[in-house]
N, C-alpha and C positions, 0 to 999 in steps of 0.2 A: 139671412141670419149671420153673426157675426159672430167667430167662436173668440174666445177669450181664453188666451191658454198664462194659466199661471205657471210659470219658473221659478217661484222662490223655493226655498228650503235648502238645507247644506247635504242632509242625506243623510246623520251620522248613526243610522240606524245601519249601514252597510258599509260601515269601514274596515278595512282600510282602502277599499276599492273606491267608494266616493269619499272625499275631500270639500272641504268649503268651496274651495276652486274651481272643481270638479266632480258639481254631486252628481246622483245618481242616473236623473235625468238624463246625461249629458256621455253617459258610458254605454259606451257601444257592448250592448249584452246580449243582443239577437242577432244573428244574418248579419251581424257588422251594422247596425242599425242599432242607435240609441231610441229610449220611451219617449224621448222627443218628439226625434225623429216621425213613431209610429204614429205620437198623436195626431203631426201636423199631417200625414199620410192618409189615415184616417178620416180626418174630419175635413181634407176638402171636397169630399162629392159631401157633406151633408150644411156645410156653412158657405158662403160668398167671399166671406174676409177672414182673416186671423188680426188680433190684436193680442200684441204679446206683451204681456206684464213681467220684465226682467229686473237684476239691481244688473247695477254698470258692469257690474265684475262678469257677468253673467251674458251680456248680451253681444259679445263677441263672438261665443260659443254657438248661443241660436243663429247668428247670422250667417257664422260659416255654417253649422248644418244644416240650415234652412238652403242655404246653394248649393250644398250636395245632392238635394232629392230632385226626383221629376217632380215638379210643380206645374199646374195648369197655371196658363198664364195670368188670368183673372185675379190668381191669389199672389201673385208675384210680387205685389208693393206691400206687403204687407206691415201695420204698423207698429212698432214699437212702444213701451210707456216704460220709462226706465227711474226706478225706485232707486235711491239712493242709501237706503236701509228698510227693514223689513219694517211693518205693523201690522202685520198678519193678515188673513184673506179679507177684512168686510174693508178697509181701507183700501186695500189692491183693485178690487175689482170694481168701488164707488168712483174711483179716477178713472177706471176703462169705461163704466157707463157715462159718465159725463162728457168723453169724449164721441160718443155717439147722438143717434136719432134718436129723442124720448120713445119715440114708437119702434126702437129695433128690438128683435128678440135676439138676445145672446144666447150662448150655451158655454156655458162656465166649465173650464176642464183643466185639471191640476197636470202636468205635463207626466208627471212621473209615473199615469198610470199601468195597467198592461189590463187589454181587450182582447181575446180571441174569437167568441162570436160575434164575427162583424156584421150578419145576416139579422142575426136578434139586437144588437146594436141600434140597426135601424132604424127596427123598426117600434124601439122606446121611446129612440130621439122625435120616430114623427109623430109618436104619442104625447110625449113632452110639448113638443110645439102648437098642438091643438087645446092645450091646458093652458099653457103661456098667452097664447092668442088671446083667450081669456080671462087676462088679466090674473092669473096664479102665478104666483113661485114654485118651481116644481122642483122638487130633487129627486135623486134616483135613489133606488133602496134595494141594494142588494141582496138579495136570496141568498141566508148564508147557508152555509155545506157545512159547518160544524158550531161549536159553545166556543166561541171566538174571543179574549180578553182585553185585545188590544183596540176593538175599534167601539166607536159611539155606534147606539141603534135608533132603528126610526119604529115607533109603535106605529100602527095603522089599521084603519077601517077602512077596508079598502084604497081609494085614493087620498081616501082625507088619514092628514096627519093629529093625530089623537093626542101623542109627544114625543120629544126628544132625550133619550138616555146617555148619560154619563157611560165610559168604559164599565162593564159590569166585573164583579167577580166572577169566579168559574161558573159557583151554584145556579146566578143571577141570568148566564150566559146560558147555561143548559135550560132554564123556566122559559127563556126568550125562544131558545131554538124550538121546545116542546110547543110552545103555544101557537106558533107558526102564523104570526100576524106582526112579527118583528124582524127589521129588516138590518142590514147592514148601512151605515151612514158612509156612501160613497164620497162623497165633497163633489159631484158633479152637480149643477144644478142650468135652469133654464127658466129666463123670462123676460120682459119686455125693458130696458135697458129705462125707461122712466117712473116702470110701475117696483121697480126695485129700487131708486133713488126715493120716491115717495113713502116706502116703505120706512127705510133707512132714515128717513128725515123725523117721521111721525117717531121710532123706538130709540135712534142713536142721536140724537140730533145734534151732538158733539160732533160725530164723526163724519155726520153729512154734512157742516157747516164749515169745519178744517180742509176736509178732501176737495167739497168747492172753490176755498178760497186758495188751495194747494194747485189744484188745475188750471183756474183762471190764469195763475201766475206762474206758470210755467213755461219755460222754452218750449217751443212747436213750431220748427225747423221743421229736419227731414222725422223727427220724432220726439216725442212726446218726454219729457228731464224733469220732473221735480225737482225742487232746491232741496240741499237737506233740511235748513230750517223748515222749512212747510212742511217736510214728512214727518219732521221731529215731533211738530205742533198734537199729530194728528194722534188720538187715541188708538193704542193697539188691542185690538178687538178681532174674534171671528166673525166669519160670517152670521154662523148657526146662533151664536152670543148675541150679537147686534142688531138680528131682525128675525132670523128665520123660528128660534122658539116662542118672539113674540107675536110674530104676523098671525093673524088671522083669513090671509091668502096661501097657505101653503096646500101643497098635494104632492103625492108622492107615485113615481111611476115605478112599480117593482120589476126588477131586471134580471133577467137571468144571461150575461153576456161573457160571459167565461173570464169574470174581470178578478185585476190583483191589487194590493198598491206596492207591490215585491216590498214591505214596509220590515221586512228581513230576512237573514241568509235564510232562516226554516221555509220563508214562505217564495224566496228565490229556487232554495233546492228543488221545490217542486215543478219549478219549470224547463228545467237539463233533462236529457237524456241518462238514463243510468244503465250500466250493463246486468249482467245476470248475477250482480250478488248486491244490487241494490246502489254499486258507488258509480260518482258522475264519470259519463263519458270526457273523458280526457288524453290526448296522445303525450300530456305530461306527467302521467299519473301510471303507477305501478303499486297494487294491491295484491299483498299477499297473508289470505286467510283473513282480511278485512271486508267487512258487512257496512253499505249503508250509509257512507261516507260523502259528505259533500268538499269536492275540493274543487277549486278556483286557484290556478293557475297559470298564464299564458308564457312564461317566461322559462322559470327553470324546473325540472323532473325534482316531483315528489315521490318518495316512497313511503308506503305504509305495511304495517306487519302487526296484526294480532292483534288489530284497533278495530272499533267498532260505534258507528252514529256519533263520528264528528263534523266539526267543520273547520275545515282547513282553507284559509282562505291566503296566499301569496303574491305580493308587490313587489316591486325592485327596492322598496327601503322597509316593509313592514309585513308580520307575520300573525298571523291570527289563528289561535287554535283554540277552539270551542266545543264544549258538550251542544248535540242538536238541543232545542228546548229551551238554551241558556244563550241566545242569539239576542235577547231585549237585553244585558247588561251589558254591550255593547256601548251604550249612551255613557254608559258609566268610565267605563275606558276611556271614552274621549274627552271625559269633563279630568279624566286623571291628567290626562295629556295637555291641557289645554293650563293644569295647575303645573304642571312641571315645565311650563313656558318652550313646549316643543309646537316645532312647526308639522309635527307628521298631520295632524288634525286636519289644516290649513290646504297644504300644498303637495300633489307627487314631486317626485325627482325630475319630470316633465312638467312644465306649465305651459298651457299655452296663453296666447295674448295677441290683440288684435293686427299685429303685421308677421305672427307666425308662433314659433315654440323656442322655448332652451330646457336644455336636462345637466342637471347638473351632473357630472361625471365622477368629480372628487372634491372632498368642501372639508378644509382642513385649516387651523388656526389663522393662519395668516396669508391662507389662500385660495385661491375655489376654480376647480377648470370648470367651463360648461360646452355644450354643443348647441349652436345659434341657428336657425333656421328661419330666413326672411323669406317672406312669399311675394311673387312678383309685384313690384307697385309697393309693396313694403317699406313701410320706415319708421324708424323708433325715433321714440322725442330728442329734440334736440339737447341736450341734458350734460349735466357735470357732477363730480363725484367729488366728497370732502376728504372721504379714507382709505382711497384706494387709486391706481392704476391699471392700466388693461394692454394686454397685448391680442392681437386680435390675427389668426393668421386662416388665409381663405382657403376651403377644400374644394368646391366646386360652385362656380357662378363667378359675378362680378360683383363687388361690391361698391358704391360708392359710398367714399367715407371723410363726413368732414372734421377736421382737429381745429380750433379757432381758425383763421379766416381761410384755411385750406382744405382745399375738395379735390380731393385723390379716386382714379378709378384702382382697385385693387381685385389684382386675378388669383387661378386660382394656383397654390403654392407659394403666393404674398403675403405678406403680414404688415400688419403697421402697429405701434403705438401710440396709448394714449395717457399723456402725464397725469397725475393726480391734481384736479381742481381744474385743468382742463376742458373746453365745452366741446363739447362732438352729437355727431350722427351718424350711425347707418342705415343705409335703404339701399336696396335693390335697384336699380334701372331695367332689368333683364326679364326674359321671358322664363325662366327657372328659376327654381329655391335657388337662392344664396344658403351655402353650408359653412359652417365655420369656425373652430372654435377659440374660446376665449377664456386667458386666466388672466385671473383676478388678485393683484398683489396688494397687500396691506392691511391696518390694524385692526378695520373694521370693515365687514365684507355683507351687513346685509342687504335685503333688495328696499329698504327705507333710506339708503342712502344714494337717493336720487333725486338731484334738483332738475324738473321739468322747467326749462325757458320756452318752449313750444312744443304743441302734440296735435297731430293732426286726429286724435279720437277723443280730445277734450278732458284728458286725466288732471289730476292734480301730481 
C-alpha cells in the first residue's frame, strides 16, 4: 500500500503561527515534531511507500523534515509529485494514482492531521483495506464528540454511505449528533489506485482527462513537476465533488482514533497541557486572576491580569488576541491583510528555503539587515539584483562567494561586497552552517527582485 500524503493548504485558519510559507503542517507543535512529520511516522509500519503531493514552495520543507526522522529504509526514496498551484484534492490525488499500479491500494492522508489512537488507527486502516481490496472507496467517518459546524458529515447505514452533508448549522449538527448514524467527513480515504481513476473518469471526466494528459507530460526525473499550464488546464474540484457523492462504490469505516484536523486555536487549545486555572502550560506566560486562556508563545513573556477565555497567540512580527469561540474569523483577518498588500499572511520574519534560512532582522525604507544561514553543500542561485547592493560579512563558517568572474573563500570576521546589477553566488563548501549577515542597500529591497541566471532546485 502506497500512502499518499497531501501537503497542500496555507493553514490560514491558525495564524499568525502558519503562513503560506509555512503552514501548519510544517510547525513543529508537538515534541518538537510537526503533523507532517507525525504522519509520515505513523504511516510507515501501515503503507510500503509515501508519495508526496507538495507545490514547489512547499517541498523543501518536507524534504528536510522527512531527513529529520528515523525512517525505515524501505521508505527512504520516497516520491515526490510537485504542483505548481493548487486545484484542490480530486486533481492532486488523480496525478498520484496515475503515477502508480492500477491494482495499488492507496491510503489518502491530508498531512495536517493529529491521531492519538494509534492502536484504533490500525486497526480501521486494516478494515479499510479489506473494503478497498474490494473494489470500494472507503473514507473514514469520524465519531464526533459534539454538534460540530465546521466540518462536512457522512450519513451512514452502517458501512454503506446513504450521503454526503454540506457543513450544517448548529440545530442541523445537534439532529446529526442525536441520531448517531452521522459521521464526521475526515478527507482520509483508501482504495485501489485504478478503481479511483475509473471512478473519476466515469463522474469528472474533465478532470480525469486534464490530469492524464497533465502527468503524461510531465518532468519524471528524480520526481514527479507538473507544468503550470497543465495544472492551469485542470478543473479545480474535490474529491468528495468529483466522485465520491457520486460513486456508487463508496463505504464508510467509522473511526474512533482520537483524531483532530487542529482546523483552529479552539480545537489546537484542546491539545496543550493547561495548569489549575484552566490556562496553557507556558514557562512564558504569567496569569494572574486569569481563567482558561490559551496562549502560544515561544519567544517573549506574556502577561495576563483579570482576563478570562482568550486566545493570545505571539510571533516575532505579529500578535493575535481572540475571544475563545471567535477563532473561525481568523480567515477574515487574513483576507484583511492580504487587501492591505501586507506580507504578514505570506511569510515569518524567518524563511526557510532549499540551501537553508534568513530572518530578517530590520526592514526599513531603504534598507533591510537579514541573518543568512547556508547548510553544508548549500547554495543560492547564481543571481543579480536591479535595486539594490549587499554587503555580506561572515559570523561563522567559510563562505564561498562569487562576484562576476570572481570566486573568493570568505571566513569568519570577512565581508565582501556586492555592486548593484552585479551577478553573484553564495554556497558553502564546508561541513557547518555558513552564518552571516547581510544588508541590503537601495530603492527597492523586495525578495521579487531577483534575477535567477542558475538554480540548482529549478526556481524561476
Amino acid at each position: 500500500m502506497t500512502n499518499i500524503v497531501l501537503c497542500g493548504g496555507s493553514g490560514t485558519r491558525l495564524w499568525p503561527i502558519s503562513r503560506a510559507l509555512m503552514p501548519k503542517q510544517f510547525i513543529k507543535l508537538f515534541d518538537n515534531k510537526s503533523l507532517f512529520q507525525l504522519t509520515i511516522e505513523r504511516n510507515q509500519s501501515e503503507c510500503d511507500n509515501f508519495l508526496i503531493v507538495s507545490n514547489a514552495e512547499q517541498y523543501f520543507l518536507a524534504a528536510d523534515q522527512m531527513g529529520e526522522l528515523k525512517i525505515d529504509k524501505e521508505h527512504q526514496d520516497s516520491t515526490f509529485l510537485l504542483e505548481p498551484i493548487g486545484r484542490n484534492t480530486a486533481p492532486a490525488i488523480a496525478l498520484a494514482c496515475f503515477a502508480l499500479d492500477k491494482d495499488e491500494i492507496v491510503l489518502i492522508t491530508p498531512s495536517d492531521h493529529l491521531i492519538k489512537d494509534e492502536k484504533a488507527y490500525d486497526e480501521v486502516i486494516s478494515r479499510a483495506i479489506e473494503l478497498a481490496d474490494n473494489d470500494n472507496l472507503v473514507t473514514f467517518g469520524i465519531k464526533p464528540e459534539f454538534a460540530e459546524t465546521g466540518f462536512g458529515y457522512i450519513e451512514a447505514d452502517g458501512e454503506d454511505v446513504k450521503a454526503f452533508k454540506e457543513k450544517p448549522n448548529i440545530e442541523i449538527a445537534q439532529e446529526y449528533l442525536k441520531a448517531g448514524n452521522y459521521y464526521w467527513n475526515s478527507g482520509m480515504f483508501c482504495f485501489k489506485a485504478g478503481v479511483f481513476l475509473e471512478e473519476l473518469e466515469k463522474y469528472s471526466p474533465e478532470i480525469y482527462n486534464t490530469s492524464k494528459h497533465a502527468y503524461l507530460n510531465a518532468n519524471n526525473d528524480n520526481m514527479i513537476r507538473i507544468t503550470h499550464e497543465d495544472m492551469a488546464d485542470i478543473p479545480e474540484d474535490s474529491i468528495d465533488y468529483a466522485v465520491m457523492e457520486k460513486s456508487q462504490k463508496v463505504k464508510v469505516v467509522a473511526s474512533d482514533i482520537g483524531w483532530s484536523d487542529l482546523g483552529s486555536f479552539d480545537a489546537l487549545s484542546q491539545e496543550y497541557d493547561k495548569d489549575s486555572d484552566g490556562n496553557t502550560v507556558n514557562d512564558n506566560l504569567i496569569a494572574m486572576n486569569s481563567k482558561d486562556n490559551f496562549v502560544y508563545s515561544k519567544n517573549r513573556m506574556v502577561t495576563l491580569a483579570d482576563v478570562d477565555d482568550l486566545i493570545i497567540v505571539d510571533t516575532p512580527d505579529a500578535l493575535l488576541v481572540s475571544k475563545k469561540g471567535s477563532s473561525q474569523k481568523i480567515k477574515d483577518i487574513v483576507q484583511e491583510l492580504k487587501g492591505r498588500e501586507s506580507e504578514l499572511h505570506h511569510i515569518h520574519l524567518t524563511a526557510h528555503r532549499p540551501w537553508g534560512t534568513y530572518t530578517v532582522l530590520e526592514d526599513s525604507a531603504n534598507y533591510k539587515i537579514k541573518r543568512i544561514v547556508v547548510k553544508p553543500t548549500g547554495r543560492l542561485s547564481l543571481q543579480k539584483h536591479y535595486h539594490r547592493s549587499e554587503h555580506w560579512i561572515v559570523v561563522s563558517g567559510t563562505a564561498l562567494v562569487t562576484v562576476g568572474d570572481k570566486k573568493t573563500l570568505v571566513k569568519a570576521n570577512e565581508s565582501t561586497y556586492i555592486p548593484m546589477g552585479e551577478i553573484h553566488r553564495l554556497e558553502n563548501p564546508g561541513k557547518i552552517d555558513v552564518v552571516l549577515i547581510e544588508a541590503q542597500v537601495g530603492s527597492y529591497l523586495g525578495e521579487d527582485d531577483i534575477v535567477r541566471l542558475e538554480d540548482d532546485y529549478k526556481r524561476v
